[in-house]
C-alpha positions as CSV (number, residue, x, y, z in Angstrom):
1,X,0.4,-53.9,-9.9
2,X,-0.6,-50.3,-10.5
3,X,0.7,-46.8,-10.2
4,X,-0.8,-43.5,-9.6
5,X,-0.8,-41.2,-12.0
6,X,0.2,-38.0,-10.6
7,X,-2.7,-35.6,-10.5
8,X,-2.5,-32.5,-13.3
9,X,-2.0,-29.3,-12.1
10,X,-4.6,-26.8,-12.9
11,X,-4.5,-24.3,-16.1
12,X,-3.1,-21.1,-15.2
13,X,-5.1,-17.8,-16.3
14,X,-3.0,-15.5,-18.3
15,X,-4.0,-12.1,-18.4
16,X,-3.6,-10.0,-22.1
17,X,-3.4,-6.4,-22.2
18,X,-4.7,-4.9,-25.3
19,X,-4.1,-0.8,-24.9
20,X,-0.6,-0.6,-24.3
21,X,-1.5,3.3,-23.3
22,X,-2.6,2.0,-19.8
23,X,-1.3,3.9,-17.2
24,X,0.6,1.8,-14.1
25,X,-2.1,1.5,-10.7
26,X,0.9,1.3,-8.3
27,X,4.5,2.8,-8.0
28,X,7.1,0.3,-10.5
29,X,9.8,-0.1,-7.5
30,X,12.3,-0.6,-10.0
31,X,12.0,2.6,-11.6
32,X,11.7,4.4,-8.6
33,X,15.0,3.2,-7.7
34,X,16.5,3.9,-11.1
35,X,15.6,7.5,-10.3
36,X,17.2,7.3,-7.1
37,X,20.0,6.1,-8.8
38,X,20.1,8.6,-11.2
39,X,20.2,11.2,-8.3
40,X,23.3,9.8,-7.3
41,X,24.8,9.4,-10.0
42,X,24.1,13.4,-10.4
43,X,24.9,14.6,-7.2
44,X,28.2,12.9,-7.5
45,X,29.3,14.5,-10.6
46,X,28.3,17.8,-9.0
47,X,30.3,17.1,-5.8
48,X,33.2,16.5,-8.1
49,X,33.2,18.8,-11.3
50,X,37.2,18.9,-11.6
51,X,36.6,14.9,-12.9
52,X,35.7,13.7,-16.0
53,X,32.9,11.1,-15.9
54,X,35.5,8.4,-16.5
55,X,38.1,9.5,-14.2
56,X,34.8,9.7,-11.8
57,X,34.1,6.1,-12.7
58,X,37.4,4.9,-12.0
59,X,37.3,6.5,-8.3
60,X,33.8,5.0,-7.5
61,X,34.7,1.9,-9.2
62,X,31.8,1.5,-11.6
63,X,31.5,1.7,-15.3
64,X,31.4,4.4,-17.1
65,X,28.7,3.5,-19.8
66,X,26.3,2.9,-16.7
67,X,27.0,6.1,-14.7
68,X,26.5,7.7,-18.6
69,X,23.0,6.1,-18.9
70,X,22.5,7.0,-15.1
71,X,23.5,10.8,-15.1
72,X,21.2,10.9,-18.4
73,X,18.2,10.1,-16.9
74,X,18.7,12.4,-13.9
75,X,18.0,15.3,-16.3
76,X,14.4,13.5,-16.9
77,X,11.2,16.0,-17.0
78,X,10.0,16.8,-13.2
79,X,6.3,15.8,-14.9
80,X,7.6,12.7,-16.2
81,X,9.7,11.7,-12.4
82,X,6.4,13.3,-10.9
83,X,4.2,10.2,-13.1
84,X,6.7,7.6,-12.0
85,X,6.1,8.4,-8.1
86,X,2.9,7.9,-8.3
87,X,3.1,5.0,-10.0
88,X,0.8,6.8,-13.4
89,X,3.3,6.7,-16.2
90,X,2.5,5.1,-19.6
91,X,3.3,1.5,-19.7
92,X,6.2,2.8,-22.3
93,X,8.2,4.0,-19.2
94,X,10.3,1.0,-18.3
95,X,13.8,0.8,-16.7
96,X,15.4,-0.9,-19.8
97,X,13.6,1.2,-21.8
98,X,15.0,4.3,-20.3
99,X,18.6,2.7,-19.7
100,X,18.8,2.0,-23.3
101,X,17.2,4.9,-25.5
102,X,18.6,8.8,-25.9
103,X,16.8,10.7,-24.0
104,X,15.8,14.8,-25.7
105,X,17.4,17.0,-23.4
106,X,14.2,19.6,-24.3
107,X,11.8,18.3,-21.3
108,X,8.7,19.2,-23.9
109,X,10.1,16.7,-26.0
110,X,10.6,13.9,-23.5
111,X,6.9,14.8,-22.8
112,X,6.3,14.4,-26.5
113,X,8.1,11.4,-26.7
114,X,6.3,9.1,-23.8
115,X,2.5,10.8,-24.5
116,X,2.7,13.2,-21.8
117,X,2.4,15.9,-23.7
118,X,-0.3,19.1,-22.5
């Protein structure tokens, strides 16, 4: 009696980027809709300005940490949401990335900060 040995499946390429400086080729969907997100988040803090952000939180039922993190980065640098359209911000620029850290509120500095700098 004998049994087949199942066949192996085939290596798979992995691909290493050495210059972390590269710039994206393509829109990052993701971050596209954090900005979009961020809008929101902005234009309904506007549309309300009687409300503290937690009292705002409560109404729309979300968390108040998020809509924090949110109404932060829709004060990012026009130059820096301009790179993100089209898709040619430094591979530093990532959604966790700009959830997480404090943004400057000085746009030069955010410039500074993710190598955008004139």
């Amino acid at each position: 009696m004998s049994i087949p040995r199942p066949a192996r499946k085939p290596f798979r390429e992995a691909k290493l980027r050495i210059d972390g400086s590269e710039k994206g080729k393509e829109p990052n969907r993701p971050l596209i809709d954090l900005l979009a997100q961020a809008r929101e988040v902005q234009q309904l803090v506007m549309a309300s300005p009687e409300l503290a952000l937690h009292q705002l939180a409560k109404r729309e039922r979300r968390c108040r940490k998020q809509l924090t993190k949110l109404l932060r980065i829709s004060y990012l640098c026009p130059r820096i949401v301009e790179a993100i359209l089209e898709g040619t911000q430094p591979m530093a620029i990532t959604r966790m990335h700009l959830l997480e850290m404090e943004l400057p509120i000085i746009w030069t500095q955010q410039e500074e900060l993710f190598g955008l700098a004139a």
